[in-house]
C-alpha positions in Angstrom: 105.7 109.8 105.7 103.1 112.3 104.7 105.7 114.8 106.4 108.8 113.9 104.0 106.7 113.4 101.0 105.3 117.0 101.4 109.0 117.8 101.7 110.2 115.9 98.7 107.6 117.5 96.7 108.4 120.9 98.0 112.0 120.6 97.3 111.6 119.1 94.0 109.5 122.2 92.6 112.3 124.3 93.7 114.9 122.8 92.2 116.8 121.3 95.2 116.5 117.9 95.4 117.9 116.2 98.6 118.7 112.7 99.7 116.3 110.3 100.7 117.7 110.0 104.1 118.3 113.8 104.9 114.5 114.3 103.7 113.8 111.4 106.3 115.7 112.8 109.2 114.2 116.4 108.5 110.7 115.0 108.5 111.2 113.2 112.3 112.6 116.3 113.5 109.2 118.2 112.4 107.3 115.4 114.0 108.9 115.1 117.2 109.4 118.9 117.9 112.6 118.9 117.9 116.2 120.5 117.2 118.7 118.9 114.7 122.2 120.1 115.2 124.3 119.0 112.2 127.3 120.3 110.3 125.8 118.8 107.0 125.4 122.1 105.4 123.1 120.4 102.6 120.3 121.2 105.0 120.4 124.3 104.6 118.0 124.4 101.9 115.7 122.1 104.1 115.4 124.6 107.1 112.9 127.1 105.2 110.3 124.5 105.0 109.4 124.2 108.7 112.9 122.2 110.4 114.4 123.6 113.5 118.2 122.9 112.5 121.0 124.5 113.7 124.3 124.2 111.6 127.4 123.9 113.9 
């Protein structure tokens, strides 16, 4: 939770807010090491802060 609330907070300051559930899966992705393949382009803005995603 600390994660996503750093995230929230980050986003928010720049303007881009996301959904409460992309913020969520972005912030167990950075947690668990891992990759998030999505086509959800919305987390685009996301991947700066940290998240390994890969758009397909």
């Amino acid at each position: 939770m600390k994660i996503a609330a750093n995230m929230h907070k980050t986003l928010k300051g720049n303007g881009k807010i996301k959904s409460d559930s992309d913020i969520l899966i972005a912030s167990i992705v950075i947690a668990n090491n891992e990759v998030l393949l999505t086509k959800d382009r919305d987390f685009q803005d996301i991947k700066p802060l940290g998240v390994n995603i890969e758009i397909i």
